[in-house]
N, C-alpha and C positions, 0 to 999 in steps of 0.2 A: 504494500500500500504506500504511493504517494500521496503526501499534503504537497500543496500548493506554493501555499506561505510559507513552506519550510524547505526549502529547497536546498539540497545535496545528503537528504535524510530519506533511508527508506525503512517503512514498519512492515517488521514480522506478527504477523498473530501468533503464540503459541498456545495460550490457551483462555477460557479452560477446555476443558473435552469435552466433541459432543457427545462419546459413548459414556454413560451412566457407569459403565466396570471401569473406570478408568477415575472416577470422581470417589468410588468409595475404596480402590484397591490401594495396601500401604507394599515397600517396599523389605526385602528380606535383609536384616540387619546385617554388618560389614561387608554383604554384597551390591547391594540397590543404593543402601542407605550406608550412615554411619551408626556405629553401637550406640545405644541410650545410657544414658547413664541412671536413669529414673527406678526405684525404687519403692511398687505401693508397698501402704501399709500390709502389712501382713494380715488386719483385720477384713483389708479389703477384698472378700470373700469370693463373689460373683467375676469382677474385673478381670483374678489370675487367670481362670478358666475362661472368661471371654478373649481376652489377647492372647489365649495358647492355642483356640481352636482351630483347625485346618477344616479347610473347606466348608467348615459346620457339619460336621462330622463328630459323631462320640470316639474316640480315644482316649490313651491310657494319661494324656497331659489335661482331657476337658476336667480336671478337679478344681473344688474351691478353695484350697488348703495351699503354702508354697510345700514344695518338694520334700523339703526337710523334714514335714509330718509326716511322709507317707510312711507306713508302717510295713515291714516286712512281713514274709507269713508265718514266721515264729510266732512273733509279736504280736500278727491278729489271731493268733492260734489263743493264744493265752489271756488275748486278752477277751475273745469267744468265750472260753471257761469259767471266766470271772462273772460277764454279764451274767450265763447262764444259771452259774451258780446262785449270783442275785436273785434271778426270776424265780428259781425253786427254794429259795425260801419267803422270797414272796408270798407264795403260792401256799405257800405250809404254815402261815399265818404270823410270819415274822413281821417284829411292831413296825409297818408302814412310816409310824412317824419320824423313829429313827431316822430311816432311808432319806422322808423327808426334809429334817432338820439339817441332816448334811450334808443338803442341796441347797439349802438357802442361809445356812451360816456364813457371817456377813465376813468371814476371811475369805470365804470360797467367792467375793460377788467377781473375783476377775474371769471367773470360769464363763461367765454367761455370756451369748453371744445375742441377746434377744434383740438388738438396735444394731448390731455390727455391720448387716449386711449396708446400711444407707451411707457407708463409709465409700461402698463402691461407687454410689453417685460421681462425683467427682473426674475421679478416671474416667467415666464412659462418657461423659461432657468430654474431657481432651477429644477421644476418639470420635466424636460426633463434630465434635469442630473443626477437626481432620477434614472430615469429609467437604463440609464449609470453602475450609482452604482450599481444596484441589478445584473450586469454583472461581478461582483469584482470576482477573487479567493478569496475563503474561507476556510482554515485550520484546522485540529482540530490533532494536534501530540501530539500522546499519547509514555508517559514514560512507562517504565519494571518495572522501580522503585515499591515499595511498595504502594498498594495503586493508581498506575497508576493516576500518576496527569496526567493532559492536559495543554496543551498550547493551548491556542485558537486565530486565527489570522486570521477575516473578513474580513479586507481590506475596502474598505466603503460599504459593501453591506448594505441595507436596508431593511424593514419589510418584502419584500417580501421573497426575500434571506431567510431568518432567516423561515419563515414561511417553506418554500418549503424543507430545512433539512431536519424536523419533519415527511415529507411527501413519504419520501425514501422507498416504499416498501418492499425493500430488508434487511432494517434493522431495520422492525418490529417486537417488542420480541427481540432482540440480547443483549440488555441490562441489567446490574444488573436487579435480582426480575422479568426480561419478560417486561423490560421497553424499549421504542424506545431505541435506540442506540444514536440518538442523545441527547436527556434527560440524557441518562447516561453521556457521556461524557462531557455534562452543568454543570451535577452535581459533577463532578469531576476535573474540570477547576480552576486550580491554578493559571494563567498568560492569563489573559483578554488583549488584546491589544486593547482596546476602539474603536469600529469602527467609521465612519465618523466624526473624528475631536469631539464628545462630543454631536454631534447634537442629536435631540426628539428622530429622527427615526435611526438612525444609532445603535440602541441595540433594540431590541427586548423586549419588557415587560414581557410577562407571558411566551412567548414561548422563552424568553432569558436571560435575568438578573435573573430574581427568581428562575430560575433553578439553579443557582452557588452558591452552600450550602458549597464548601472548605472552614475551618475554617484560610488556609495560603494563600485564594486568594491575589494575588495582580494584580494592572491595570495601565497600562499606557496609557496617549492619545497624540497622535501630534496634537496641537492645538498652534497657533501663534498669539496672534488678530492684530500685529503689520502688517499681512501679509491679515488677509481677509479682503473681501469685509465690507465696514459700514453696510450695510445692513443685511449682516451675524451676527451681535455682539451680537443683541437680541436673538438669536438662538444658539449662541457657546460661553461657554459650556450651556447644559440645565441644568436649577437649579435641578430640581426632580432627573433627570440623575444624575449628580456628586452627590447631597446628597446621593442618592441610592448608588451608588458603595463606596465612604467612609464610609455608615454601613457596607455592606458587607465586605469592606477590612480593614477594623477596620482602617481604616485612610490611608492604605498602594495605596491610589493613587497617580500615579505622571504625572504631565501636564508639558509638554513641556517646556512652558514660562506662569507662574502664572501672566502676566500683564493685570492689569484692572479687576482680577478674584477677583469676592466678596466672601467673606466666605472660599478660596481656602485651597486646601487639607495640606498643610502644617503647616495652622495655627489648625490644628483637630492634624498631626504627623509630629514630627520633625523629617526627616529621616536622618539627623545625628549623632542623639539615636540611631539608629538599628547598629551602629558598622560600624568599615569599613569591615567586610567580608559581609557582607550583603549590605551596601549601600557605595557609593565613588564617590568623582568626581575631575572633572580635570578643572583646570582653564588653561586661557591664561596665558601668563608671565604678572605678572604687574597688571592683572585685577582680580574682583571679581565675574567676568560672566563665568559661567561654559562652557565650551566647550564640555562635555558630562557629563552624569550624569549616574553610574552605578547601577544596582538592581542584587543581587542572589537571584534566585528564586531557593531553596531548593526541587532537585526532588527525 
């Protein structure tokens, strides 16, 4: 797509998809995507066994429990014996209240799980607004420029997004060599704008990052921690993510608000070495908190 009024700029649609498996499918962790680093609670009962199912399918992972509890068959052997043994003295008129009282003995109240399950809320919101994301506009504006850099601008879409690009029939072969078209323009991407805040799945692994071989890439991400959810923290930024894009940008990332960021891109490149034509920023009056921070990206 040509604008008019903008002339030596051309727009790529890349998304979102119009196939419906492509807006809810996630990608297979340090393949598709990068590893999570997230963490549910262990109370969160429903979730583990919803993000373990394959296909929607019963197997031996669709449990509510993590792994750790599963019990061997020794173990459910014996511990068969014990119930039953309960039940027959039950049954043979042993004092029910007992049984009771050491049910509801207020040392034992950690044992009850009668509220646990709405712990999973939470989690299945992430995953539902997953699917949300893979709905994002997705950009890809190519320069005239020598070389035709790209701008690349996902919005939050996710693996599936990023997956469904590749899948454009119409711009099979269009690319450098008879390569997808989107490949080519990955490969040609000089101005990453980090999709979903830094998160696992918000960049693409093989069918996204490793495609971005420009030697003047640089990336930015809107990421805030002062602003997400606690539960978001373990997950933003992804460590494998950021380290991956400071190889590729020879240090030239830059994050919104580096607070609480371990290892963060700044301490890899001082971007007030790159000159003020290339880097700049502007403070408040009085303060040392920047009010924006500028980057040229050289097209």
């Amino acid at each position: 797509m040509v604008i008019e009024k903008l002339p030596g700029f051309k727009f790529f649609v890349l998304g979102p998809p119009f196939e419906r498996d492509y807006i809810f499918k996630d990608g297979k962790e340090g393949v598709d995507v990068f590893r999570r680093k997230l963490n549910f609670f262990e109370s969160a009962l429903a979730v583990t066994a919803f993000m373990q199912m394959d296909d929607f399918g019963m197997g031996k992972r669709d449990i509510p429990f993590n792994e750790s509890y599963l019990l061997d068959e020794d173990r459910q052997s014996t511990i068969a014996k014990i119930v039953n043994s309960q039940q027959d003295s039950l049954t043979h008129g042993t004092d029910q209240n007992a049984v009771r009282d050491a049910y509801h003995n207020p040392a034992s109240e950690w044992r009850k799980i009668d509220t646990d399950w709405l712990t999973s809320a939470g989690s299945l919101a992430l995953r539902l607004n997953s699917h949300i994301n893979n709905t994002s506009l997705a950009l890809a504006i190519e320069s005239d420029h020598p070389g035709k850099p790209v701008l690349l601008l996902p919005g939050d879409a996710e693996y599936g997004s990023w997956e469904s690009w590749h899948a454009i029939e119409a711009w099979k072969e269009k690319g450098a060599n008879k390569k997808h078209l989107v490949e080519d323009l990955l490969n040609r991407t000089r101005f990453y704008k980090v999709g979903h805040h830094l998160s696992y799945n918000g960049t693409a692994l093989e069918k996204g990052v490793m495609m971005m071989e420009d030697p003047s890439l640089a990336a930015m991400a809107t990421l805030d921690r002062r602003r997400i959810a606690k539960g978001w923290k373990s997950t933003m930024p992804n460590t494998p993510l950021m380290r991956e894009l400071i190889r590729r940008c020879q240090g030239r990332l830059f994050i919104m608000d580096e607070f609480e960021i371990k290892n963060a891109p700044s301490k890899t490149l001082d971007p007030t070495r790159l000159g003020k034509k290339v880097f700049d920023r502007e403070n408040f009056p009085n303060s040392d908190k920047p009010i924006y921070l500028q980057y040229t990206v050289t097209l």
